[in-house]
KOLMAR-642099 format. One record per residue (C-alpha): y, z, x. Coordinates in pm, whole numbers, plus 32768, in hexadecimal, padded with zeros to 4 digits. Last residue first. Layout:
# residues N
YZX;...
//
This chain:
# residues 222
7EBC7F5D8CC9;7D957EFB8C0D;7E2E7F8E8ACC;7F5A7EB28B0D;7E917D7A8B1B;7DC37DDC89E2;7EFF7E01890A;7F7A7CA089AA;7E5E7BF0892F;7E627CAE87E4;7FD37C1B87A6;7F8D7AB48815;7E627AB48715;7F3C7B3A8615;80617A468666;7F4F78F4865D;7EBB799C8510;802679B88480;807A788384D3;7F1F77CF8437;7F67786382EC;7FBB79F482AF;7E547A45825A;7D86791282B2;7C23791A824D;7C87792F80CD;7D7E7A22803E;7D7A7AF27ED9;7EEF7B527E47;7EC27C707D29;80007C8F7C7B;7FE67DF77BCE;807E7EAA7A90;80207FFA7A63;7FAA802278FC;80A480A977CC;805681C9778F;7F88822E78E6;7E06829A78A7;7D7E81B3775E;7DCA808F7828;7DFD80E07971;7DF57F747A22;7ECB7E6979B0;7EA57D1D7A98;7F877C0F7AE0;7EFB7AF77BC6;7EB57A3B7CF8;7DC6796F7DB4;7DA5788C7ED3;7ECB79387F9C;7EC878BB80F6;8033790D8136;80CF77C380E7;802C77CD7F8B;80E779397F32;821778917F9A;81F1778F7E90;815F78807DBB;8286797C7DC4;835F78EB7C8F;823979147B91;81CC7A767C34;831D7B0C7BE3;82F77A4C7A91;81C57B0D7A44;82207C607B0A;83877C8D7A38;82EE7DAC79A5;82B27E907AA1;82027E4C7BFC;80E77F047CF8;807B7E0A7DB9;7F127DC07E0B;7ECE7D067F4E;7D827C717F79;7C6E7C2180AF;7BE17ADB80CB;7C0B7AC58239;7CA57C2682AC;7DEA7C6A8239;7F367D018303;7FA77B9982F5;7FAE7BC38165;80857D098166;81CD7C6681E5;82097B24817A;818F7BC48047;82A27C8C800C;839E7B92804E;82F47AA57F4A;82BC7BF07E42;83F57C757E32;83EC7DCF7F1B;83A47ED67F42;83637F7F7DF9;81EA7FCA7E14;81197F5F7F2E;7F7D7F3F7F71;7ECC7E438087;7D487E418053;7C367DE08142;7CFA7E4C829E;7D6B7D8183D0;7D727E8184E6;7EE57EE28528;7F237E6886A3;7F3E7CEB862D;80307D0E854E;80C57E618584;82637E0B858A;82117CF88466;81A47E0D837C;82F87F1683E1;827A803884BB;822381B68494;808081D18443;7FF582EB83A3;7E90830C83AA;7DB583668253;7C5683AD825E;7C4C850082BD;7D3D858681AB;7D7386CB81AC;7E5A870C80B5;7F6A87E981B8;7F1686BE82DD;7F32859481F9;80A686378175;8115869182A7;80E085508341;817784878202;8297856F823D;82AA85128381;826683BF834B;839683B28252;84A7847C8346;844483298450;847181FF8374;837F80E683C3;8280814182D7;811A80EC82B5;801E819D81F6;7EA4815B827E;7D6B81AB818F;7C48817F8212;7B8381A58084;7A568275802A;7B3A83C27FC1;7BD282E27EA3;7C6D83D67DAB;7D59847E7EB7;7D7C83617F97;7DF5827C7E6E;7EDB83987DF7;7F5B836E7F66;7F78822E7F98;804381B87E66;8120825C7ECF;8137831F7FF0;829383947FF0;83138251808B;81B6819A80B9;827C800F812A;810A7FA8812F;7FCE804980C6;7EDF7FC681A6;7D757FE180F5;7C137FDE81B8;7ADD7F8C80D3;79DD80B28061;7A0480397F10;7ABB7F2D7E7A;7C2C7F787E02;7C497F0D7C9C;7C2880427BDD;7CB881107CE8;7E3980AB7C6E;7DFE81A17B74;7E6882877C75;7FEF81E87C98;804182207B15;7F8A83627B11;807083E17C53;81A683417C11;822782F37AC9;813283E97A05;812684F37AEA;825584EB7B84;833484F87A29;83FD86467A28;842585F87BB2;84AC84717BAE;862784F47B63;863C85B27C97;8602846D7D75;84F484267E50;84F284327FDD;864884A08016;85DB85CD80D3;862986E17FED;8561862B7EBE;840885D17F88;843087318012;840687EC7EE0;8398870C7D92;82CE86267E84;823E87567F2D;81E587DC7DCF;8165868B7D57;809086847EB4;800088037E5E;7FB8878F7CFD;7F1D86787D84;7E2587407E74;7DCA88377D47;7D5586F17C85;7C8C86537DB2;7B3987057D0E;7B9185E47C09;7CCD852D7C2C;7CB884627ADD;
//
């Protein structure tokens, strides 16, 4: 699965086994079963990213699923974004010890960078959030027809069933449950994949966004 990454994910489940336990980040009970819970379960998320498209993993914690992403997908932008301060530092460390160029760690809730966060092909997340609050956060963060894929469990179909309504209000045009792994992960990662039209967010979100990169440009003038 990881490839010529595999050293580089041993090194993250070893940080994640180390640090990621002392500082709250995941619990003791999740080491025996990192690989298969975490970093397989979040890497087989690949399958359905496009290539060479920017990603915003949202709410990143301990990096997942961006991370394992980065470390199989070295043609992605990937952007984890996390508003609590001890998590971007380890997320820091952790880009900075694997070496990975093409990730940039980003501290801030979604709604606190729309507008200032460049809108981005693919917004990723696992465990949140349900899916209608999550969403009212990852989908402005979309460019036009861009998608957000959500990492869920088993409640994902009727998670999705109650969300559509607010899924609709957001400029969602699309959305379903996906299992991607088959034959890697037992069972498959489960994944809501929510795809947007022209207007990521709806018409309030655009109006805010535009608002929000008028006033970024104003204060890099000054």
């Amino acid at each position: 699965m990881f490839g010529d990454s595999f050293p580089a994910a041993v090194r993250y489940a070893g940080l994640l086994a180390d640090a990621g336990v002392t500082r709250g980040l995941i619990g003791p009970r999740e080491v025996p079963r990192l690989w298969e819970r975490h970093l397989m379960n979040c890497a087989v998320l690949s399958e359905v990213v496009p290539e060479g498209v920017s990603v915003c993993d949202v709410g990143s914690g301990a990096g997942l699923p961006g991370i394992p992403l980065a470390l199989v997908r070295p043609d992605l932008k990937i952007t984890l974004l996390e508003p609590l301060l001890r998590r971007t530092n380890f997320l820091q460390e952790v880009v900075e010890l694997l070496g990975l160029d093409h990730v940039t760690v980003v501290r801030g809730r979604a709604e606190e960078v729309l507008g200032t966060l460049q809108p981005v092909h693919v917004v990723t997340a696992r465990a949140v959030a349900p899916l209608d609050r999550l969403a009212g956060w990852g989908v402005p963060l979309l460019r036009p027809y861009g998608e957000m894929l959500a990492l869920k469990g088993d409640t994902a179909e009727e998670e999705l069933k109650g969300a559509r309504s607010a899924l609709s209000k957001l400029g969602v045009i699309d959305a379903s449950v996906l299992r991607v792994g088959e034959g890697v992960v037992d069972p498959p990662a489960t994944v809501v994949r929510a795809e947007v039209g022209e207007s990521p967010g709806g018409v309030r979100f655009a109006t805010k966004r535009a608002k929000a990169a008028r006033a970024d440009r104003a204060r890099r003038r000054r």
